[in-house]
N, CA, C and O of each residue as an XYZ file, in Angstrom:
848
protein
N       0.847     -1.186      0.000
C       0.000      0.000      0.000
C       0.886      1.241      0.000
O       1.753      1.399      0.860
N       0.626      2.239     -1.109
C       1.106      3.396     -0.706
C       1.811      4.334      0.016
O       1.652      5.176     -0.869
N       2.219      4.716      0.545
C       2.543      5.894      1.762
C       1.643      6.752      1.641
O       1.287      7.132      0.526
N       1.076      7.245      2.838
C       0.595      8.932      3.023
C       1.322      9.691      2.995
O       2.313      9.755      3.722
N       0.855     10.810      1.746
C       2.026     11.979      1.393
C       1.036     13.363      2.298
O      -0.175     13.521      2.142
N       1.828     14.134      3.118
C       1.593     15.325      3.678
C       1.611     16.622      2.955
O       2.592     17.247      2.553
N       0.284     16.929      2.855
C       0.369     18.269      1.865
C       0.177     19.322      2.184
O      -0.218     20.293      1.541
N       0.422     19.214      3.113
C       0.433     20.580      4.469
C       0.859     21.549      4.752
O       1.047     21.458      5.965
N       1.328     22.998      4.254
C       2.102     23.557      5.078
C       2.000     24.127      6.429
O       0.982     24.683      6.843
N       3.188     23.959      7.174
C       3.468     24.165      8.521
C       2.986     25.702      8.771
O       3.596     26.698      8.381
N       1.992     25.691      9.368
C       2.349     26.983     10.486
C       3.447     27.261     11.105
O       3.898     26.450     11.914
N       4.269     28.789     10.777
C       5.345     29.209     11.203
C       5.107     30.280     10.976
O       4.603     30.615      9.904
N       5.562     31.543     12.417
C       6.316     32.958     12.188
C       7.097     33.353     10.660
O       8.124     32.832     10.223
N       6.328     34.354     10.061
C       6.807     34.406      8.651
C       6.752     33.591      7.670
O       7.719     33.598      6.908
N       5.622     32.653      7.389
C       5.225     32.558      6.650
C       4.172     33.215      5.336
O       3.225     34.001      5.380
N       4.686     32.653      4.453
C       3.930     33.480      3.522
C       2.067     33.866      3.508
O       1.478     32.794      3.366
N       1.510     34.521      3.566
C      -0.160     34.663      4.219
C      -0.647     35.708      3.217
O       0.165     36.421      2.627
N      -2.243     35.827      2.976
C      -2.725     36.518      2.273
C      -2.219     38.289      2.922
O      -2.335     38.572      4.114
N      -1.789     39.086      2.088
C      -1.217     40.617      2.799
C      -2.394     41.316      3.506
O      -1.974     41.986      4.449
N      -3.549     41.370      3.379
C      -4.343     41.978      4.300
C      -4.651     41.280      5.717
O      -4.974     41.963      6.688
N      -4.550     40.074      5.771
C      -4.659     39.353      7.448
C      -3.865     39.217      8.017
O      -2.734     38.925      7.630
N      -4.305     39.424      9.330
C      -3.242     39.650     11.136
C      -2.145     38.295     10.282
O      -2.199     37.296      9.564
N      -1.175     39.245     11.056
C       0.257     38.207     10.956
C       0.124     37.193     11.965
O      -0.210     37.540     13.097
N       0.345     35.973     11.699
C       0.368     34.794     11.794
C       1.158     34.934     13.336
O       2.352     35.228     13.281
N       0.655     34.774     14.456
C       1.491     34.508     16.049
C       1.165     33.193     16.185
O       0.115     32.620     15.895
N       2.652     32.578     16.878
C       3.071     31.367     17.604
C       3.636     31.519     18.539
O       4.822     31.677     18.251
N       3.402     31.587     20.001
C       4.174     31.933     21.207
C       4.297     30.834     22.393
O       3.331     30.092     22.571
N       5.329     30.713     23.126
C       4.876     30.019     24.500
C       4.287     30.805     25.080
O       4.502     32.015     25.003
N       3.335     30.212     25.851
C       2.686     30.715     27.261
C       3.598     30.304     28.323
O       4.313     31.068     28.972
N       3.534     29.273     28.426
C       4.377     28.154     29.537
C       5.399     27.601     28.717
O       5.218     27.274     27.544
N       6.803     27.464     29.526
C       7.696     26.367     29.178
C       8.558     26.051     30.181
O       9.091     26.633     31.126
N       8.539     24.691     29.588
C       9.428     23.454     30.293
C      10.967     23.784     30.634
O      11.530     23.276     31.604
N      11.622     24.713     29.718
C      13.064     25.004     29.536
C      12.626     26.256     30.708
O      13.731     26.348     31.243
N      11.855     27.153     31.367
C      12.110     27.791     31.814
C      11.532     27.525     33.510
O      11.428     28.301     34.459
N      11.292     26.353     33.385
C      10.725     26.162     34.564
C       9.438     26.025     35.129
O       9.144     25.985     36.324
N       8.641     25.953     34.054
C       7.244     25.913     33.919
C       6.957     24.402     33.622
O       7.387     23.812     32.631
N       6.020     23.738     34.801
C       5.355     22.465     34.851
C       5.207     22.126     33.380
O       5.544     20.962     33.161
N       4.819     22.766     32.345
C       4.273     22.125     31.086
C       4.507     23.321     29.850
O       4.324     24.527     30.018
N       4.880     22.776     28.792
C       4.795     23.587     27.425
C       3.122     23.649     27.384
O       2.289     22.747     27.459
N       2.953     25.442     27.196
C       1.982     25.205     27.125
C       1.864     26.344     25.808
O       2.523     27.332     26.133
N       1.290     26.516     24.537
C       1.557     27.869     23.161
C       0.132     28.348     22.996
O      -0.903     27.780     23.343
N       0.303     29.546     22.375
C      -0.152     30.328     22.358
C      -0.268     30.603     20.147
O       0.711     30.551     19.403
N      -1.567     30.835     19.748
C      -1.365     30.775     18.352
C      -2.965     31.952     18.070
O      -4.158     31.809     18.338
N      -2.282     32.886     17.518
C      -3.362     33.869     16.717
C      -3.278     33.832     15.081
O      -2.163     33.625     14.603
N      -4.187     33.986     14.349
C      -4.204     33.902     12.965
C      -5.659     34.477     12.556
O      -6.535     35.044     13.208
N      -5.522     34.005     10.899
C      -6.553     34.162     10.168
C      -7.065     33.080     10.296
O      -6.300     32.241     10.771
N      -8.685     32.523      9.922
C      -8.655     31.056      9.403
C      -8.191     30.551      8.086
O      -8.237     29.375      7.726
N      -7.732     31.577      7.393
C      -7.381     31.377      6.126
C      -5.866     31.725      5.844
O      -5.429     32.458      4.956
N      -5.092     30.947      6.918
C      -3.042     30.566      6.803
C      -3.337     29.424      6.457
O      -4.312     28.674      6.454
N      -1.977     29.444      6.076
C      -1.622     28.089      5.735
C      -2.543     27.613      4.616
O      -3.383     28.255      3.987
N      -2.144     26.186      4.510
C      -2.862     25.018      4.219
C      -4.618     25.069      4.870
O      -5.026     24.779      5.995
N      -5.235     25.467      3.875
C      -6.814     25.802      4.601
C      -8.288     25.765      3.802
O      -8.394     26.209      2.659
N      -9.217     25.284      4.411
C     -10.314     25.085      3.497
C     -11.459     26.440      3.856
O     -11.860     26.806      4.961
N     -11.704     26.853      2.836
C     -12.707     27.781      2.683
C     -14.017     26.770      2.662
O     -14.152     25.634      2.209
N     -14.884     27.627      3.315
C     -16.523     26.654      3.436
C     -17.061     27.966      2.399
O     -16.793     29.160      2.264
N     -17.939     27.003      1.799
C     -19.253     27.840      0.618
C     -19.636     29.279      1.404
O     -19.433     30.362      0.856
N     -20.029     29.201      2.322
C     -20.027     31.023      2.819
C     -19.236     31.571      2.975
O     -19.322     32.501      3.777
N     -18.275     31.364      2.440
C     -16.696     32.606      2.485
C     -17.060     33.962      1.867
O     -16.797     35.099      2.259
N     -17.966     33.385      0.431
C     -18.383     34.831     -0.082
C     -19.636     34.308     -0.867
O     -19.784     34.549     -2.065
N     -20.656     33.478     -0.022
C     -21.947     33.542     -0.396
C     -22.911     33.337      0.683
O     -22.841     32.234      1.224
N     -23.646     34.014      1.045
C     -24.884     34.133      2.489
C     -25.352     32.817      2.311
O     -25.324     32.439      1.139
N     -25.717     32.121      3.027
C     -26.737     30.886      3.400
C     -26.318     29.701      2.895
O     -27.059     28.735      2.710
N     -24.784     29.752      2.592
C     -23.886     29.263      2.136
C     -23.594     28.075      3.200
O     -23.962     28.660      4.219
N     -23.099     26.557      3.719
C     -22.615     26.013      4.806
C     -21.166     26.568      5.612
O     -20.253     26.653      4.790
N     -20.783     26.923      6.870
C     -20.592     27.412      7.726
C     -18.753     25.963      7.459
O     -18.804     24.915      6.816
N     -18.086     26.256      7.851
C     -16.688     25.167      8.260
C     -17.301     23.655      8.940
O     -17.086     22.588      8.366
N     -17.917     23.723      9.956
C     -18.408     23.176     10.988
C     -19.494     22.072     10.253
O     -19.397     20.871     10.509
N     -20.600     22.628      9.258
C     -21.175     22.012      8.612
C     -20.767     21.214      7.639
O     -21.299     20.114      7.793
N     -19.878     21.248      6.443
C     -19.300     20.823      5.781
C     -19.665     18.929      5.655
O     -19.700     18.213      6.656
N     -19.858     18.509      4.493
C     -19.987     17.188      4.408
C     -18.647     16.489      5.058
O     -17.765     17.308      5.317
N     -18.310     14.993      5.394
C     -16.874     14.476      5.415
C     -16.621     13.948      4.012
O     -15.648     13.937      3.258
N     -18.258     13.385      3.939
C     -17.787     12.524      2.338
C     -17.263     13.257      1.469
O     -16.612     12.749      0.557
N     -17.477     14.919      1.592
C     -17.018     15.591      0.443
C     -15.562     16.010      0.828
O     -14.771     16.276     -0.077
N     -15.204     16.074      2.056
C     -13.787     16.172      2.309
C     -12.651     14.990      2.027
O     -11.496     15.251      1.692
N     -13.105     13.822      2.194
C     -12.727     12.621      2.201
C     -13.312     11.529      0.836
O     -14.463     11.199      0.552
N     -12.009     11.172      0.192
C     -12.521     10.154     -0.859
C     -11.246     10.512     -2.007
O     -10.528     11.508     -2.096
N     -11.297      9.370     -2.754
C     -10.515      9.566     -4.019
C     -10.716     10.986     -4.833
O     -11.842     11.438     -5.042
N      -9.551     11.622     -5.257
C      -9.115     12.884     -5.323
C      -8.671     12.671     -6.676
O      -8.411     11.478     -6.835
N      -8.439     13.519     -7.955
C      -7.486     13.401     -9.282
C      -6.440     14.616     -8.594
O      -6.785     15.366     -7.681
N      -5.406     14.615     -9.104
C      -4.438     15.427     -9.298
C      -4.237     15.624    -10.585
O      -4.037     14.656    -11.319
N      -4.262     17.313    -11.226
C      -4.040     17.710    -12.554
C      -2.839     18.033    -12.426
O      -2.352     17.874    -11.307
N      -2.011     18.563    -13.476
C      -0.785     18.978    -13.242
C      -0.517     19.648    -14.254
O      -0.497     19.061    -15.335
N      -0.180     21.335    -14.181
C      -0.510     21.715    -15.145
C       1.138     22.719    -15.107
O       1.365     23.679    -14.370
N       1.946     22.196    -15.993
C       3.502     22.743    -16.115
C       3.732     24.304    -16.591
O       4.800     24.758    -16.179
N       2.964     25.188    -17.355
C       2.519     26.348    -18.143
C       2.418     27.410    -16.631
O       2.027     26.898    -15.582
N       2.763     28.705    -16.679
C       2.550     29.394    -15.810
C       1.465     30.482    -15.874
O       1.636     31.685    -16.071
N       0.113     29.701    -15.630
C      -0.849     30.564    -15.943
C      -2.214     30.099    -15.539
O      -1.947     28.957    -15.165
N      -3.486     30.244    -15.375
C      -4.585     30.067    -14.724
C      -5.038     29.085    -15.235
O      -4.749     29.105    -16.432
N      -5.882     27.793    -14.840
C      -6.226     26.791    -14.606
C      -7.245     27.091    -15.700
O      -7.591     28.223    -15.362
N      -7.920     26.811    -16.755
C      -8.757     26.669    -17.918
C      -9.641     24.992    -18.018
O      -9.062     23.929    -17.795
N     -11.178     25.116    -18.414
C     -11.394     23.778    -18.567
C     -10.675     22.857    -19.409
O     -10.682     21.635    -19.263
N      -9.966     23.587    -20.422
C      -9.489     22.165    -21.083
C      -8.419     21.683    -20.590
O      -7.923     20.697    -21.134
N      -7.801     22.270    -19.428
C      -6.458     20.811    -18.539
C      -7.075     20.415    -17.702
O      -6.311     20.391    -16.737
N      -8.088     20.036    -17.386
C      -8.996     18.536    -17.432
C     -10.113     17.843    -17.793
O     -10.800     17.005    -17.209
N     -10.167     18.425    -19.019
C     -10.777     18.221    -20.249
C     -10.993     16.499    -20.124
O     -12.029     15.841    -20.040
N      -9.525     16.073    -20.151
C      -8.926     14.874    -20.300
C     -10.025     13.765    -19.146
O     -10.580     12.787    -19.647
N     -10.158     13.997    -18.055
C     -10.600     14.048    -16.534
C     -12.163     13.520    -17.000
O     -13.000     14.294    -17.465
N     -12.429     11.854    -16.759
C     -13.990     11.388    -16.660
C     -14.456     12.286    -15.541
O     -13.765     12.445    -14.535
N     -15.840     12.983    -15.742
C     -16.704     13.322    -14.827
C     -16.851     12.852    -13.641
O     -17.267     13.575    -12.736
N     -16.514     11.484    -13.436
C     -16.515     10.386    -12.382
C     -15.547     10.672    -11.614
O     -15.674     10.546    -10.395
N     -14.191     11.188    -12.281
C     -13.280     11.603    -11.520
C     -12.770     13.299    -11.193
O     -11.675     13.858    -11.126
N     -14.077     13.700    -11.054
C     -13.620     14.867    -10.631
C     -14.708     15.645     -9.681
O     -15.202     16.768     -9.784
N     -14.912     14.432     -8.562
C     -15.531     14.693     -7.640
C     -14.927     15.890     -6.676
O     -15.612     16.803     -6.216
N     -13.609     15.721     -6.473
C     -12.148     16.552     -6.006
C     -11.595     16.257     -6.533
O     -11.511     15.087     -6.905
N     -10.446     17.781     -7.072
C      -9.648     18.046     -8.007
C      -8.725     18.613     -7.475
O      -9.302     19.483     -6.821
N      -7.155     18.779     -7.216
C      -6.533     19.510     -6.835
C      -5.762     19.262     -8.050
O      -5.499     18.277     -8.740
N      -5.316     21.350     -8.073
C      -4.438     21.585     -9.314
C      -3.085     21.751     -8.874
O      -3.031     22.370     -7.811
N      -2.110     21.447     -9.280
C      -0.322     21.532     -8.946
C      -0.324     22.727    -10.138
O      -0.723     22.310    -11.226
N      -0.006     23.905    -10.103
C       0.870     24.684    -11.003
C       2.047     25.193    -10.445
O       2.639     24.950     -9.393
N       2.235     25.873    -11.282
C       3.531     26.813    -11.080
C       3.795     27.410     -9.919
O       4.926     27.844     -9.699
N       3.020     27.494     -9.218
C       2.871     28.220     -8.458
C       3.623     27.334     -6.896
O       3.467     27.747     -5.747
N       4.082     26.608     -7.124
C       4.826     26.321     -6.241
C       6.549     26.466     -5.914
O       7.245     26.391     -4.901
N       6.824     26.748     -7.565
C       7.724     27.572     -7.060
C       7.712     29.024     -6.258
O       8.711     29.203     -5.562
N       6.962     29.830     -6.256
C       6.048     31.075     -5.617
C       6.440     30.888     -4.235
O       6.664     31.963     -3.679
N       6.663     29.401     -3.170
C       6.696     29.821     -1.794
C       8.101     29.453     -1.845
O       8.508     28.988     -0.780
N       9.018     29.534     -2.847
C      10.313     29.202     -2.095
C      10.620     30.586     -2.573
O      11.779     30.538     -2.985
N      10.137     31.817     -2.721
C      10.741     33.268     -3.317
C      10.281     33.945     -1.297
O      10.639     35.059     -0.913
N       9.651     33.155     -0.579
C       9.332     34.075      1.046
C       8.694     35.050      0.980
O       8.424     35.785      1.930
N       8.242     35.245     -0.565
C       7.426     36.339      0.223
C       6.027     36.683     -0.913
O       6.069     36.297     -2.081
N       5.104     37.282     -0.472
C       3.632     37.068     -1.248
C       3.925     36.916     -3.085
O       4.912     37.427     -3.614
N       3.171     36.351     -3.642
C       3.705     36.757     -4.865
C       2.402     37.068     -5.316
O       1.635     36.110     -5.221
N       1.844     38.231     -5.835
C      -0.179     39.023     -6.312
C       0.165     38.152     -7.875
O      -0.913     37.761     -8.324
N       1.012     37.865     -8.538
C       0.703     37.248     -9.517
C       0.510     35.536     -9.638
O       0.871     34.792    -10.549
N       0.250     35.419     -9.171
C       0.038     33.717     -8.655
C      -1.177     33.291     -9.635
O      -2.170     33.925     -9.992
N      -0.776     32.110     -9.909
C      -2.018     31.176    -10.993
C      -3.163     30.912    -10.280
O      -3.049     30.576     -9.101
N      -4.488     31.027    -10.904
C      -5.262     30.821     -9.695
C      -6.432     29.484    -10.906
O      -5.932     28.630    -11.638
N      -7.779     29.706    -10.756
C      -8.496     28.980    -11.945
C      -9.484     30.009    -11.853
O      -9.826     30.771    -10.949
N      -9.913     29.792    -13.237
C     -10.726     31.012    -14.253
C     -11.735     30.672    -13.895
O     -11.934     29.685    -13.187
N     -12.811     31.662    -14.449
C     -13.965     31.267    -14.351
C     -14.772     30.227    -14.748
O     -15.708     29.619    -14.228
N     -13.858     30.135    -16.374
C     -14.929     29.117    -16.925
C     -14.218     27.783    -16.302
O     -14.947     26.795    -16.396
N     -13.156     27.583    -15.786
C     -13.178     26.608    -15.222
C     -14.454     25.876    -13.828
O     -14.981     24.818    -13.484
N     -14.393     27.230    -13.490
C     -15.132     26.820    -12.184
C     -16.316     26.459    -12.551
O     -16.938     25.563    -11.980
N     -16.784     27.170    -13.619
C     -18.588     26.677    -14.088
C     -18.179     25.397    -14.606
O     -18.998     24.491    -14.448
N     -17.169     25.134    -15.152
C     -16.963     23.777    -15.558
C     -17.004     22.861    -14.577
O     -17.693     21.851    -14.720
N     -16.175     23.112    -13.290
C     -16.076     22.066    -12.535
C     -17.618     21.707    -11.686
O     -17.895     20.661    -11.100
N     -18.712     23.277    -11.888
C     -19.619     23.019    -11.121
C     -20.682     22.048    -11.831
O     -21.438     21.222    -11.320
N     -20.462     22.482    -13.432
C     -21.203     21.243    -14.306
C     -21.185     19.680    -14.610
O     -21.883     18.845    -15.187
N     -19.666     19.777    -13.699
C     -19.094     18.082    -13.335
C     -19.613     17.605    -12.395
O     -19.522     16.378    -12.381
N     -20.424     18.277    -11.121
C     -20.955     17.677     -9.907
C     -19.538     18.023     -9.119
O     -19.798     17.918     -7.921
N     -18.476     18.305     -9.250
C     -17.030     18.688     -8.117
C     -17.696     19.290     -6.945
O     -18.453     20.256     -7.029
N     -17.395     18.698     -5.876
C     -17.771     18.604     -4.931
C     -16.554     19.740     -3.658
O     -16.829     20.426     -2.673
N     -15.297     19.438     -4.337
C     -14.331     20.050     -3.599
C     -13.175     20.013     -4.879
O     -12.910     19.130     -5.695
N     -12.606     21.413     -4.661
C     -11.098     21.985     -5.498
C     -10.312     22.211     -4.768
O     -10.544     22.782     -3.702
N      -9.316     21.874     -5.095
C      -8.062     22.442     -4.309
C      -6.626     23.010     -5.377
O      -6.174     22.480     -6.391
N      -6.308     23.931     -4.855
C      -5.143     25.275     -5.622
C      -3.631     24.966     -4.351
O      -3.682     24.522     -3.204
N      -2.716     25.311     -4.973
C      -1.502     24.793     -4.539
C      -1.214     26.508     -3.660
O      -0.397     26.521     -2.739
N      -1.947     27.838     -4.052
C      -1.546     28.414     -3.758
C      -2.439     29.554     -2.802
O      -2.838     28.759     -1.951
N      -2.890     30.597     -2.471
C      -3.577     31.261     -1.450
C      -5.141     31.436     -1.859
O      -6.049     31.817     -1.120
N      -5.209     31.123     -2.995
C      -6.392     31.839     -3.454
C      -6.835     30.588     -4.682
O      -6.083     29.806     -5.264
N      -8.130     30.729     -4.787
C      -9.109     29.920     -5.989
C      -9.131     30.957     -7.167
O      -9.100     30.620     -8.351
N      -9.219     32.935     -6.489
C      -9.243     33.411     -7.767
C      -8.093     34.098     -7.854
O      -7.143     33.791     -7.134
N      -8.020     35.158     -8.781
C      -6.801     35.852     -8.853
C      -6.733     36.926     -7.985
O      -7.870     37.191     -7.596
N      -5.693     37.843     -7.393
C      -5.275     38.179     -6.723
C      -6.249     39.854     -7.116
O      -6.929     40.475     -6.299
N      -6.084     40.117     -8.138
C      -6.629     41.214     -8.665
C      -8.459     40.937     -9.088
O      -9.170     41.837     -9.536
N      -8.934     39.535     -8.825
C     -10.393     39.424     -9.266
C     -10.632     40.432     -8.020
O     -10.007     40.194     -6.987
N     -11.507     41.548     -8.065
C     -11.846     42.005     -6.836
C     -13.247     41.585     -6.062
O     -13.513     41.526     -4.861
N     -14.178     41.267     -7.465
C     -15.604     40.328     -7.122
C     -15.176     39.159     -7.012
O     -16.218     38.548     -6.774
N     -14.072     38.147     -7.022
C     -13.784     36.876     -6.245
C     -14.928     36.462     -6.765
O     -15.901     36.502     -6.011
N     -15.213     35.751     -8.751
C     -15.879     35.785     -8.890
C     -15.762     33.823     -8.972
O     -16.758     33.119     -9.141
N     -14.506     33.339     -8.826
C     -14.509     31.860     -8.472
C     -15.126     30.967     -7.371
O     -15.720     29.889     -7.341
N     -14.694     31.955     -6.426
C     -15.490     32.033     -4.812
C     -17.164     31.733     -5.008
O     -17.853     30.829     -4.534
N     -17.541     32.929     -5.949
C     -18.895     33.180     -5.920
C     -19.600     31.779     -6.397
O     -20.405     31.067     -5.798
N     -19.136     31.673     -7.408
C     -19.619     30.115     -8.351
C     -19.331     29.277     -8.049
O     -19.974     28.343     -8.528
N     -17.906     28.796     -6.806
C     -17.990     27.457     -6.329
C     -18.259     27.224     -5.374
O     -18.165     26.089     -4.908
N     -18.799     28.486     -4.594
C     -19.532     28.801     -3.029
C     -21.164     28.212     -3.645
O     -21.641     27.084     -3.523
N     -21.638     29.181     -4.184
C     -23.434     28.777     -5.102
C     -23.722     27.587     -5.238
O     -24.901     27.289     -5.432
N     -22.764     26.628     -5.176
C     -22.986     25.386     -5.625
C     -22.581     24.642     -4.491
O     -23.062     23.512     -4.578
N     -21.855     24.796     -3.387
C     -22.078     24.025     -2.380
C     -20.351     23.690     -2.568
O     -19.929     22.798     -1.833
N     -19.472     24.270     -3.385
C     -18.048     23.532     -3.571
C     -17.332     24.327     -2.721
O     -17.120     25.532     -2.585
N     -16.886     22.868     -1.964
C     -15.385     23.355     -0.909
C     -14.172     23.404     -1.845
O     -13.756     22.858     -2.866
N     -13.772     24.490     -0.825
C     -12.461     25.010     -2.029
C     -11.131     24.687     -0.699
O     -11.347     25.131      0.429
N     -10.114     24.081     -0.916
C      -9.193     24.146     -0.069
C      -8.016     24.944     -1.069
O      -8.060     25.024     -2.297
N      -6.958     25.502     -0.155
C      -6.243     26.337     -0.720
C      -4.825     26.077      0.229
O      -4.725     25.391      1.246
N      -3.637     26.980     -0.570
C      -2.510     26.585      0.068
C      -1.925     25.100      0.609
O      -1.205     24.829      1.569
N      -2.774     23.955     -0.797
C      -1.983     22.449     -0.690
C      -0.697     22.627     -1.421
O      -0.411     23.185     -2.481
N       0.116     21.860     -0.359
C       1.538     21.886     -0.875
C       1.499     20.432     -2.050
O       1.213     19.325     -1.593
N       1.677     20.530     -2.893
C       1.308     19.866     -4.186
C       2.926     19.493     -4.855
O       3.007     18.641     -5.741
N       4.229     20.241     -4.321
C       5.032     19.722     -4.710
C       5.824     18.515     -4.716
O       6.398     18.118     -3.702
N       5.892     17.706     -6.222
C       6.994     16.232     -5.786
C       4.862     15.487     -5.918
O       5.052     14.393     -6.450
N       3.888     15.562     -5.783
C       2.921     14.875     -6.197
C       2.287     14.643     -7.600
O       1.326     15.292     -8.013
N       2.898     13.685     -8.272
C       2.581     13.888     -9.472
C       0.652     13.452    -10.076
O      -0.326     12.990     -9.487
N       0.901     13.893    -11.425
C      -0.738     13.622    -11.743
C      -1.293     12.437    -11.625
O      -0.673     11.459    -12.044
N      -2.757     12.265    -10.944
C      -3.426     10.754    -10.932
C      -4.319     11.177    -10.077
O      -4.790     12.283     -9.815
N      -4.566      9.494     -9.453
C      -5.522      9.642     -8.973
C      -5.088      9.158     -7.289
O      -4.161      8.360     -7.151
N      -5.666      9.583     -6.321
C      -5.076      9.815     -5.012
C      -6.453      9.467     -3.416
O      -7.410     10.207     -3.190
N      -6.194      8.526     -2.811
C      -7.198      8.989     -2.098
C      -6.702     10.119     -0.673
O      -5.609     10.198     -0.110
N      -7.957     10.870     -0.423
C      -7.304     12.140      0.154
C      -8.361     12.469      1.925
O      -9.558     12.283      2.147
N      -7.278     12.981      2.827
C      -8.438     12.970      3.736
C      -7.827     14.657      4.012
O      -6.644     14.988      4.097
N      -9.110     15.595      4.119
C      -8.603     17.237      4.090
C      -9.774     17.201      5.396
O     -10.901     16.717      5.281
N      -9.304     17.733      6.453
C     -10.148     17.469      7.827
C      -9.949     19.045      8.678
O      -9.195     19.164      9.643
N     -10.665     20.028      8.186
C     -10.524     21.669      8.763
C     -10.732     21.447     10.288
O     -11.301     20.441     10.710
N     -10.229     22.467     11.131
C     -10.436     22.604     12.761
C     -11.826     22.673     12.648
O     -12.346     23.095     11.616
N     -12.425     22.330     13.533
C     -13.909     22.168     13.126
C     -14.547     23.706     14.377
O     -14.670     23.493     15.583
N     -14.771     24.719     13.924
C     -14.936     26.487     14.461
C     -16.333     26.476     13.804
O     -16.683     26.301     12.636
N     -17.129     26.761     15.133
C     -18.506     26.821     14.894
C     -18.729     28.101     14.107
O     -18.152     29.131     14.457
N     -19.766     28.073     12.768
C     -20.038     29.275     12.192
C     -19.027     29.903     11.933
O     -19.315     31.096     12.032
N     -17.144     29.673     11.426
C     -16.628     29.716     10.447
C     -16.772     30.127      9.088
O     -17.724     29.826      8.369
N     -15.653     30.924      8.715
C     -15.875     30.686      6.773
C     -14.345     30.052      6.387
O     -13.596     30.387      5.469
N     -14.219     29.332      7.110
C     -12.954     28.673      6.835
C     -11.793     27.791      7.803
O     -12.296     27.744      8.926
N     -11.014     27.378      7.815
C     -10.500     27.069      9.179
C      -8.783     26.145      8.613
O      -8.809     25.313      7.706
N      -7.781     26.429      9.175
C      -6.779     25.476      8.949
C      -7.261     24.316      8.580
O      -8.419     23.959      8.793
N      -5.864     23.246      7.645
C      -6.596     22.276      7.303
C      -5.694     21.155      7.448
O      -4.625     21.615      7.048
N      -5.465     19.737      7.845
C      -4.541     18.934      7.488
C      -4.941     17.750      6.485
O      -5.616     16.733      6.650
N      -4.114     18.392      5.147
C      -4.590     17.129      3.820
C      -3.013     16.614      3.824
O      -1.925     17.083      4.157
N      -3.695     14.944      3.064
C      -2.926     13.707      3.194
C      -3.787     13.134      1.744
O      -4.936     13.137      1.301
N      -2.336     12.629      1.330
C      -2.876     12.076      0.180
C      -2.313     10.536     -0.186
O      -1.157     10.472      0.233
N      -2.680      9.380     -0.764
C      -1.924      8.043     -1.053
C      -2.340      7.866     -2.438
O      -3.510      7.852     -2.820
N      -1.299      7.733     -3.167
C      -1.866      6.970     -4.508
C      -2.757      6.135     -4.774
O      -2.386      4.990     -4.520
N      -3.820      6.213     -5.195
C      -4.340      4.543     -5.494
C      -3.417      3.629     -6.679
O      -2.796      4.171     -7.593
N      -3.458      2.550     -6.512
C      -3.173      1.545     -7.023
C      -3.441      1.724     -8.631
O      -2.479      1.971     -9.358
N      -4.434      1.628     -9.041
C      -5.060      1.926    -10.299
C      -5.379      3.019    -10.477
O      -5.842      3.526     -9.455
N      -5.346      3.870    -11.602
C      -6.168      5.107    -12.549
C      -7.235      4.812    -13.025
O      -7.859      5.633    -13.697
């Protein structure tokens, strides 16, 4: 069987984060090295660092909440696209992709070279629109982007959000996708579970399946 591959990135001081949200704190409260009974930390953020799933009301009202979220739709065989070109995600690179398999989709672009530069990059690959009506005409249930965002940095109506929120699609964002090549994968993406949320850290894990 496989290995579980970690697609996670670590929460850390200075990490790369969307530029308008509180900077990312990690502190002791208590520690052991100083004489304190127990390590005990201290962590402020956005829900949207790191490795993180946006719930359908991020940017649509009456939308499901983090907390609500299906599992089946978090959990289950996953495709991985892989798209080498440095530029926004279009329906035809997974054109290729049976309907059957694109219940969840996570895209690998370019954009992973982007977190070894430290610091935000506003031009980052994101997926277009007509992708997203595409993926919503597939039944996709959940997308996932290698990098901060589903739309582009400059969409200011976040009009990917809008269309894969409307439809009930979880969007996870900031999967570390590098060294995972294209196929098919089963995947478990499991957010902190924050009542009435629009989003929440996330830890995804992925294993090859056996067959395509």
């Amino acid at each position: 069987m496989a290995a579980w591959m970690d697609c996670t990135r670590t929460l850390r001081a200075g990490m790369i984060q969307w530029p308008d949200d509180p900077v990312f704190e990690l502190r002791r409260l208590a520690d052991m090295n100083q004489g304190d009974d127990a390590n005990v930390t201290f962590m402020a953020a956005s829900v949207h660092i790191g490795t993180h799933i946006d719930a359908p009301m991020h940017f649509v009202a009456g939308q499901p909440g983090i907390d609500e979220l299906s599992l089946d739709d978090l959990c289950g065989e996953a495709t991985v696209v892989h798209l080498r070109e440095d530029r926004d995600v279009g329906p035809e690179d997974f054109a290729h992709v049976p309907e059957k398999h694109l219940r969840r989709v996570l895209f690998r672009t370019a954009n992973e070279k982007r977190w070894e530069k430290g610091a935000f990059d506003k031009g980052f690959a994101a997926i277009s629109p007509a992708a997203a009506r595409r993926l919503v005409e597939a039944g996709t249930r959940l997308v996932g982007v290698d990098y901060a965002s589903v739309d582009r940095y400059d969409a200011a109506d976040r009009p990917v959000h809008k269309i894969l929120g409307a439809a009930g699609v979880i969007m996870v964002e900031s999967v570390d996708l590098s060294g995972v090549e294209a196929g098919r994968y089963e995947m478990i993406a499991l957010p902190i579970k924050l009542a009435g949320a629009d989003g929440a850290p996330a830890r995804v894990i992925l294993r090859r399946l056996t067959e395509d």
